[in-house]
C-alpha atoms as one frame of an Amber mdcrd trajectory, in Angstrom:
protein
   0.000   0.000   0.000   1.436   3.517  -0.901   0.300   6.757   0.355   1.043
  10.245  -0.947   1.085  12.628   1.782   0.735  17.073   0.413   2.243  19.122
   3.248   4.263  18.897   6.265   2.707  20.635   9.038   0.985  19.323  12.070
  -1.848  17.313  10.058   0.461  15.968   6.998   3.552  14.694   9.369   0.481
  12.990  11.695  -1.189  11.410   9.072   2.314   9.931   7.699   3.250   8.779
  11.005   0.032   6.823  11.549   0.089   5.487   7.593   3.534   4.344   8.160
   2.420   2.361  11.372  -0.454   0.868   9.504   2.306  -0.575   7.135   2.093
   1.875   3.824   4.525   3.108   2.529   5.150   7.026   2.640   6.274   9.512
   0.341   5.527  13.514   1.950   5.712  16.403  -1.122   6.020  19.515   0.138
   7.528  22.732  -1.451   8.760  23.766   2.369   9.877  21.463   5.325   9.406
  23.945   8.095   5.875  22.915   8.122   3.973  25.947   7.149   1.732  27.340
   9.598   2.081  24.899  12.453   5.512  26.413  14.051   3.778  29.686  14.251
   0.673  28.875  16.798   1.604  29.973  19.224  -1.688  29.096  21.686  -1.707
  24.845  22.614  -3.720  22.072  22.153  -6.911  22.402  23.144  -7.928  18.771
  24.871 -10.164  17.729  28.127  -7.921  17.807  31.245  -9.827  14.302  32.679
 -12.897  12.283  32.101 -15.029  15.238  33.542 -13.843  17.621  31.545 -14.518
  15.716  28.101 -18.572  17.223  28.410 -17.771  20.513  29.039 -15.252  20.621
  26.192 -17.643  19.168  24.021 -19.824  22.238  24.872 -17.553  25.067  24.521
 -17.047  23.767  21.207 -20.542  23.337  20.063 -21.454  26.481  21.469 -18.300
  28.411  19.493 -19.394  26.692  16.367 -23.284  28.681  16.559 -25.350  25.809
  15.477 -22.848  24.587  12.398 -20.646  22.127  14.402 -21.665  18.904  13.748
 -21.986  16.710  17.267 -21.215  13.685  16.063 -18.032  14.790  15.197 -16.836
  17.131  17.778 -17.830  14.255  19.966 -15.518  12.285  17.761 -12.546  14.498
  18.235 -12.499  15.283  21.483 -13.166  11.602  22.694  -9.933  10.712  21.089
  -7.941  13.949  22.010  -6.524  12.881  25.282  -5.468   9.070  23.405  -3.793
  11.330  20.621  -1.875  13.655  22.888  -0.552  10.518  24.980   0.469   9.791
  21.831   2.398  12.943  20.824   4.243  13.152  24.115   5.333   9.773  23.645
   7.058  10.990  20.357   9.086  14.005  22.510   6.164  17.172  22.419   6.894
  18.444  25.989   3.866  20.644  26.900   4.944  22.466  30.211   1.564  24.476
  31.119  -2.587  24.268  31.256  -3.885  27.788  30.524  -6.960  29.294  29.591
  -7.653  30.714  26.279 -11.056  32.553  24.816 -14.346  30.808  24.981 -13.143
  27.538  27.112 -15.172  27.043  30.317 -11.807  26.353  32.213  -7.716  26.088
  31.354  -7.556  22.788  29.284  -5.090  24.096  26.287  -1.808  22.375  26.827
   1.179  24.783  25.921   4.753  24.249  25.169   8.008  26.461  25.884   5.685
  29.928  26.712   3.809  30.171  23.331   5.799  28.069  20.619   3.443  25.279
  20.719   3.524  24.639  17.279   7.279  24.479  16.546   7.690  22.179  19.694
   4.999  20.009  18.285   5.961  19.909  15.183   9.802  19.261  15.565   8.887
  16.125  17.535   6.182  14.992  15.077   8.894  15.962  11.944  11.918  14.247
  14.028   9.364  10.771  14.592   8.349  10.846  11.124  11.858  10.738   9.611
  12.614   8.111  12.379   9.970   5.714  10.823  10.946   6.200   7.570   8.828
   8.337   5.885  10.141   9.830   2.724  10.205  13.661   1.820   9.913  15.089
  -1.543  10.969  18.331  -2.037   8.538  19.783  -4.641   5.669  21.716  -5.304
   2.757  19.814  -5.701   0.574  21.093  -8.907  -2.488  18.575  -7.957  -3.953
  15.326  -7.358  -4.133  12.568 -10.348  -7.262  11.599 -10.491  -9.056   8.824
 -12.748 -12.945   7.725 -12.832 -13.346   9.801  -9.275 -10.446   8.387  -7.809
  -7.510   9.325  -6.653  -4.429   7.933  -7.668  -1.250  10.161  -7.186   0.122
  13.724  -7.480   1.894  15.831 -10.340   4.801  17.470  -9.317   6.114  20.689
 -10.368   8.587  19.308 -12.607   5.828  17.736 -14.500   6.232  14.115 -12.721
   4.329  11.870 -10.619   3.894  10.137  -7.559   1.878   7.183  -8.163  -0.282
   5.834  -4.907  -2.917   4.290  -3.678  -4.518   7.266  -1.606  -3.596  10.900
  -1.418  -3.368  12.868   1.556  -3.462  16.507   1.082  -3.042  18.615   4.209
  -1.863  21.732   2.687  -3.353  24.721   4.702  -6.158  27.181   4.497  -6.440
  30.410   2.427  -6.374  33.509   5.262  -3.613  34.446   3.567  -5.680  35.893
   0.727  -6.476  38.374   3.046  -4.426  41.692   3.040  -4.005  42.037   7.100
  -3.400  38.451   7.941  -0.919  36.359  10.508  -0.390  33.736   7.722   1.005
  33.464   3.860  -1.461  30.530   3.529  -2.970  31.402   0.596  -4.867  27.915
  -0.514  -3.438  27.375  -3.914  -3.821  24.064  -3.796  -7.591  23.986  -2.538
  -8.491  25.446  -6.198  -6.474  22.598  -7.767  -8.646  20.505  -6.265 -11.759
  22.318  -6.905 -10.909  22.158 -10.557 -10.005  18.204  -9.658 -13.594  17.695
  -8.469 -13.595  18.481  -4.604 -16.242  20.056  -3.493 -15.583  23.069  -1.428
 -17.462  23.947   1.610 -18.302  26.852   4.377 -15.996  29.175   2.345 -17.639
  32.268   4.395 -16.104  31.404   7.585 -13.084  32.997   8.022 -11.341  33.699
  11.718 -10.138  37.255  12.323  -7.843  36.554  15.264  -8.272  39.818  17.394
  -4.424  40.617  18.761  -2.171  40.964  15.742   0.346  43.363  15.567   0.122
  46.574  12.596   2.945  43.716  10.963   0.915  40.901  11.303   2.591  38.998
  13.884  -0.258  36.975  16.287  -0.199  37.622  20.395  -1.411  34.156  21.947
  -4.697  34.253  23.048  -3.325  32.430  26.386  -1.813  36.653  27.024  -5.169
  38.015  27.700  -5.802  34.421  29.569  -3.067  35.510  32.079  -4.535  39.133
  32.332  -3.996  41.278  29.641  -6.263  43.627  28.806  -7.820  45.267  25.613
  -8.213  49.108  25.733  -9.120  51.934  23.018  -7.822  55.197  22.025  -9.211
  56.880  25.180  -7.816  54.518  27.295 -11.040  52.889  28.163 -11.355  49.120
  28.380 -14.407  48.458  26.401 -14.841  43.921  26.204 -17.124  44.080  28.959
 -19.821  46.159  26.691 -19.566  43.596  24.107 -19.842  40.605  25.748 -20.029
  39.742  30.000 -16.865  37.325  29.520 -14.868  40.426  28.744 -11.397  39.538
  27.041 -12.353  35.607  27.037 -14.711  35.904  24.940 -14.644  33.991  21.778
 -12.480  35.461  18.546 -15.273  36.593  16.635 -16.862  38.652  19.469 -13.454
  40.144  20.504 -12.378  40.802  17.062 -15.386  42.312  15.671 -15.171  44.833
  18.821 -11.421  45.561  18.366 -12.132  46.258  14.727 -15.425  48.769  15.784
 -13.184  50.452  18.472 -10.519  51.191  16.297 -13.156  52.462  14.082 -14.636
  54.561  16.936 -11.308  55.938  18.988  -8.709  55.435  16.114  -6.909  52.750
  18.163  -6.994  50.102  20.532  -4.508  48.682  22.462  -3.720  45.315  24.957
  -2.215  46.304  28.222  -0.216  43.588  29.239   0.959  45.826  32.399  -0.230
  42.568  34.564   1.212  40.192  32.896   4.529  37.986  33.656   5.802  39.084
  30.336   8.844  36.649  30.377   6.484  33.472  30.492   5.495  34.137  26.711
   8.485  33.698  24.049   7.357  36.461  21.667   5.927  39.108  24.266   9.557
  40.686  25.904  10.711  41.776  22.121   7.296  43.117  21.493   6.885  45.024
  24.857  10.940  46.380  24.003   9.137  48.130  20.943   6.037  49.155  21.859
   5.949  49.312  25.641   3.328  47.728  28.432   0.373  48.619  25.703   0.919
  47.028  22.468  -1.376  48.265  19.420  -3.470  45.426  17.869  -5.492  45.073
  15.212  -7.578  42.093  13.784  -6.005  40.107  11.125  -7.501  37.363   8.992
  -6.337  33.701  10.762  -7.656  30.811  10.197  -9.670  29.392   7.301 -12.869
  27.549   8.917 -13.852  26.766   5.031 -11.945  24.435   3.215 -12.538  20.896
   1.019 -15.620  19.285   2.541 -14.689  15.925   4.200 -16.402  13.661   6.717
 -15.234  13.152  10.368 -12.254  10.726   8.883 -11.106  13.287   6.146 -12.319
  11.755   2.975 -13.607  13.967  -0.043 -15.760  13.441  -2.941 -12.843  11.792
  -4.525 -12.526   8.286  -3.765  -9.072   7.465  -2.498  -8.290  11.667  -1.635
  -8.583  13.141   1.958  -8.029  16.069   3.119  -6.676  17.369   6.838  -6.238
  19.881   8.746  -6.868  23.726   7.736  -7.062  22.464   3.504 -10.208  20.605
   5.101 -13.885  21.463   6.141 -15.037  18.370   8.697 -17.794  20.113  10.994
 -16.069  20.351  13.375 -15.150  24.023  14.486 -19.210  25.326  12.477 -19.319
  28.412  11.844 -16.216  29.760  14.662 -13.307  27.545  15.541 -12.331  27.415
  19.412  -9.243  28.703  20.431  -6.259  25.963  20.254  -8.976  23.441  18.452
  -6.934  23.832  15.821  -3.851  21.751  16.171  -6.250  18.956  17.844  -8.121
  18.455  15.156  -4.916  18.246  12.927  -3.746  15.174  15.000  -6.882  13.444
  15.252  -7.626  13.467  11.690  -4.320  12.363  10.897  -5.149   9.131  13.241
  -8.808   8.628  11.689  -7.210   9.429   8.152  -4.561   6.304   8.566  -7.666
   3.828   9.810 -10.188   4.744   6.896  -7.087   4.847   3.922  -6.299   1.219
   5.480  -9.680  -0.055   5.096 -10.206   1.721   1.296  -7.052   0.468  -0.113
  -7.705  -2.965   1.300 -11.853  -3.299   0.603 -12.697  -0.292  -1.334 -14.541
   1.658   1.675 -15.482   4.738   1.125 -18.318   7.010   2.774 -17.456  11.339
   2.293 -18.869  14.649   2.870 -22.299  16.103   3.264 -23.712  19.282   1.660
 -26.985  20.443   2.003 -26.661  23.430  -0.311 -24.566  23.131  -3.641 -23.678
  25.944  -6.314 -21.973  25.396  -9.713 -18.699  27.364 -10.643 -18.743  27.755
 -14.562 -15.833  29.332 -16.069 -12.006  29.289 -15.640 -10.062  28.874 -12.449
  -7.599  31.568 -11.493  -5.583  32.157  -8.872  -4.473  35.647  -8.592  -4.470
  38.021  -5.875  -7.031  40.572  -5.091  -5.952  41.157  -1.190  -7.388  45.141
  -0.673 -10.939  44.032  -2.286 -11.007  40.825   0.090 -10.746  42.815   3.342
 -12.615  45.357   1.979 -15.299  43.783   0.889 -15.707  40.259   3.014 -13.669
  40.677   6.046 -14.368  41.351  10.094 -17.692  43.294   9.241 -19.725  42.623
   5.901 -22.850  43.764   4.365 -24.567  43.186   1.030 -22.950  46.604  -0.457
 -19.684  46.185   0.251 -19.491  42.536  -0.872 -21.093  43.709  -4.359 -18.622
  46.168  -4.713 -15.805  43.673  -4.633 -17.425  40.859  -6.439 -16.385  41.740
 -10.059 -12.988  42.968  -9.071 -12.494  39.240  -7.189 -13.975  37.312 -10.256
 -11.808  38.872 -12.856  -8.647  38.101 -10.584  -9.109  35.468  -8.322 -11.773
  32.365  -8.001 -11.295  31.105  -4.527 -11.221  35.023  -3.198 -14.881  35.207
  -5.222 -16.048  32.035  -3.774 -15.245  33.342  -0.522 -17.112  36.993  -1.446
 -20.186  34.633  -2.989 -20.500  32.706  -0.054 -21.054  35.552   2.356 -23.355
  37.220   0.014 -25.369  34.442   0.156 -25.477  33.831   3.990 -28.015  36.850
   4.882 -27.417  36.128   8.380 -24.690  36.670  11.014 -23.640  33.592  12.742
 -20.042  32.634  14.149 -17.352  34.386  12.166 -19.445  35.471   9.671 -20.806
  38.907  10.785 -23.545  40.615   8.208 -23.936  44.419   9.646 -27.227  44.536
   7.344 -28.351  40.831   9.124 -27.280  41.034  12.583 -29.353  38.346  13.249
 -29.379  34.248  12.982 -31.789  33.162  10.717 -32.575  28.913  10.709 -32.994
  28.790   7.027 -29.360  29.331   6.853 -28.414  26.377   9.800 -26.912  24.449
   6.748 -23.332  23.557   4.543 -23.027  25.795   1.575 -20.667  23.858  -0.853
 -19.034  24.821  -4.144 -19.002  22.011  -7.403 -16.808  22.643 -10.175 -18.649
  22.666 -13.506 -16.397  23.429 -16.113 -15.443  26.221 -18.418
């Protein structure tokens, strides 16, 4: 059995690991071995601290997601987390600390070396990988082969292929279309396989992570867990007029008042005067330069859209699944909770391994649900249309300004147009997705929008 794994973060070196155990053999293509995004969260992984604790996480998660998380598989996910973890620090990932980050009921986010999570996780995961073999291609990857629906390798830049019996793309999300944004993520390879046949779905749901700095660089949500605090241009703090859990409330409530005070006062600020500054690896250089109150402003973070899978990451493509932030499972809905992130990038990877075992051996295959499907006729560009994005579909949208950037975001760019099409057709606001002309949550709209690829 041979498995082509796309990417080499936290999701692609996972999913490797566990094929490689399951006895395929492993080739990883990726243009970039530092793992993309995953050495730059900076938060934890978010699992239940004991058996009592599984419930309440469960909750926090269902209630971040605003009636789009799907139970069955948050339930899923955060059954195996603590199993998956065990796992992890097995390999070498040495978390050090239990804090509390934005929207969890108590401190359950397991953090490594002050708030370099990701690069501790993924060195061990990257160091275990190589250890058990697993080969490394160092290439772009220009898409998946597919054949009759199925998957069956990947081209390479150079024109070759990799030939396999399942495809494992875990390539990253597309926040980095946006022009503030704490990522250069841009999803490339999601619109390969668009035009491959993958169906693409939630595209509206994009996290603005509130605390990034004017250059983009992210200040852990486990900072205002410890007792920073967000204040405007007139030195007021204002969370507590937004929302009773003040600063730990979730991202899309904080960010969406960050962005309206900056609107309102010019400026807003996090006071991290009460804060053991030293405990967080980033925060000493960034209080050097800007002192105890460090300007913030939202910036696009996480892509909650992605290729529609089911809870074990398989497509619409028999033989191709998808992980991590590339992927759309149900699980996060319509507003990921904070440090859910890398958790569900390790339990996919786990699930992944089982179902590819059982398709490449008996031809299983289940996939994704949509309850609402659009065509896409016409070509497939990937361009860059970064001022009309924000502009027009980020913190705060509305019908007008969505209209206004639709034909500028068609002409360049398809996935930034899905994106702007999506929103305009979710008249409601619900999770990240915030519609100043529908502040409200409308149950007609308590479904999966997915994109289909029709030709042109």
């Amino acid at each position: 059995m041979r498995a082509v794994v796309i990417g080499s973060g936290a999701a692609g070196l996972y999913a490797a690991l566990s094929l490689r155990r399951l006895g395929f053999e492993v080739t990883i293509v990726t243009e970039r071995r530092d793992g993309g995004s995953t050495p730059k969260a900076k938060g934890g992984v978010a699992a239940p601290i004991d058996d009592s604790d599984v419930e309440p996480h469960i909750a926090d998660t269902l209630k971040a997601g605003d009636g789009l998380a799907e139970e069955g598989v948050v339930r899923a996910y955060i059954g195996l987390a603590r199993a998956v973890l065990g796992d992890v620090v097995k390999l070498g990932f040495r978390p050090d600390r239990l804090v509390l980050e934005g929207g969890h009921s108590r401190a359950r986010v397991l953090s490594a070396g002050g708030d370099a999570t990701g690069s501790a996780l993924w060195g061990a995961l990257y160091k275990a990988a190589n250890a058990a073999g697993v080969d490394v291609v160092e290439s772009a990857a220009e898409g998946v082969l597919v054949e009759g629906n199925r998957a069956v390798g990947v081209e390479l830049a150079d024109g070759s292929a990799v030939k396999s019996d399942v495809v494992v793309a875990a390539t990253g999300g597309y926040a980095g279309r946006y022009k503030y944004s704490s990522t250069d993520s841009s999803g490339d390879f999601l619109l390969s396989l668009f035009r491959a046949g993958a169906l693409l779905r939630d595209l509206e749901f994009v996290q603005f992570h509130p605390t990034g700095t004017p250059e983009g660089e992210l200040i852990s949500e486990a900072v205002r867990g410890a007792g920073a605090l967000l204040v405007n241009g007139d030195g007021e703090r204002f969370m507590g007029r937004y929302d009773p859990r003040g600063e730990l409330a979730t991202r899309d409530v904080v960010a969406r008042a960050v962005y309206l005070e900056i609107q309102r006062t010019g400026a807003v600020y996090l006071d991290v005067s009460a804060v053991d500054v030293e405990r967080f690896t980033d925060l000493p250089r960034l209080v050097a330069k800007y002192g105890k109150a460090i300007p913030v402003t939202p910036v696009a973070h996480y892509a909650i859209g992605g290729a529609a899978v089911d809870a074990e990451g398989r497509s619409n493509i028999r033989g191709l699944f998808v992980l991590g932030e590339a992927s759309n499972s149900g699980f996060h809905g319509a507003n990921r909770l904070a440090s859910n992130s890398l958790l569900e990038c390790l339990v996919q990877g786990a699930l992944a391994a089982k179902a590819a075992r059982a398709y490449a051996t008996s031809g299983a295959w289940e996939g994704p649900r949509c309850d609402v499907i659009e065509e896409y006729e016409g070509e497939v560009r990937s361009g860059r249309a970064k001022d009309a994005l924000w502009e027009g579909v980020g913190v705060m949208r509305s019908e007008a300004g969505i209209a206004k950037a639709l034909p500028e975001l068609a002409e360049e760019d398809t996935l930034s147009y899905l994106i702007a099409k999506a929103a305009m057709w979710r008249r409601e606001s619900r999770g990240a997705h915030y519609r100043v002309d529908a502040p409200w949550k409308d149950e007609r709209y308590r479904v999966h929008l997915c994109f289909r690829y029709a030709g042109g």
